[in-house]
C-alpha positions in Angstrom: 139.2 103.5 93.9 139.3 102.0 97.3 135.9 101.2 99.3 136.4 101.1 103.4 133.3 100.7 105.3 133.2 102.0 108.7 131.1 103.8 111.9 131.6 107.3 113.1 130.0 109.8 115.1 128.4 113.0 114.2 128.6 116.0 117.2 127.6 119.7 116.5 127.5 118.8 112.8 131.3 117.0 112.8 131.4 113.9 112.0 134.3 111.0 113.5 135.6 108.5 111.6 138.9 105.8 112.7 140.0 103.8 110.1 141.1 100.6 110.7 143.2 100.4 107.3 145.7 102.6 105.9 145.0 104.7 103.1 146.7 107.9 101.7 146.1 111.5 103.1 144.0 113.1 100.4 140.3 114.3 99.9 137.8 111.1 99.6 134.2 110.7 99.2 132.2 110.5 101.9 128.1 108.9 102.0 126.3 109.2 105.2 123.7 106.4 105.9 121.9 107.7 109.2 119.2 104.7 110.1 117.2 106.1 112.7 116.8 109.8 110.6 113.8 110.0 108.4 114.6 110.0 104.7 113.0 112.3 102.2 109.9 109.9 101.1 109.0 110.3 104.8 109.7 113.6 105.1 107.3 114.4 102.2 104.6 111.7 103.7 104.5 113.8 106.8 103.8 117.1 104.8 101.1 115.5 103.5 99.7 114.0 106.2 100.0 117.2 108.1 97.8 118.9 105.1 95.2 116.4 105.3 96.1 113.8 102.8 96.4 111.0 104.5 93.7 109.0 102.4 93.6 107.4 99.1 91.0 110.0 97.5 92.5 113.0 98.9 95.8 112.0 97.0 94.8 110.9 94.2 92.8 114.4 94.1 96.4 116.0 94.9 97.5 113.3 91.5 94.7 114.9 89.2 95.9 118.6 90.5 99.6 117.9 89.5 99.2 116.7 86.5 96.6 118.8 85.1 99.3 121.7 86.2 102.2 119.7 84.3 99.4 119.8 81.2 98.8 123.7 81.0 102.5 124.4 81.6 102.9 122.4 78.5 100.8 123.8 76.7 101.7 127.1 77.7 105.6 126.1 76.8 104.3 124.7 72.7 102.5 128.2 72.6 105.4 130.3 73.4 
């Protein structure tokens, strides 16, 4: 396994890599790091700031909700 680190562009969806090295035709892996995109954590944080929790006790409310769901559905899943 060979690791080359490099810059591209993305148009339309397509993204354009040169390599500097040589390496063999053949399919490779490919990770995208885009800096400047929002990641999923603040993706989520917007929903939730766009629903109204954007303070400690609303989310800990939205905690207490979750959970108490994760404990009936195990419950439920023991009884079946």
């Amino acid at each position: 396994m060979r690791i080359i680190q490099t810059k591209g562009t993305i148009n339309n969806g397509e993204i354009t890599v040169k390599l500097t090295e040589k390496i063999n035709n053949g399919e490779v892996d490919v990770v995208i790091i885009a800096e400047k995109e929002p990641d999923e954590f603040d993706h989520r944080y917007q929903i939730l700031q766009e629903k109204g929790y954007d303070n400690r006790d609303k989310i800990l409310d939205l905690i207490r909700d979750i959970k108490l769901e994760m404990l009936e559905e195990k419950i439920n899943n023991k009884n079946a």
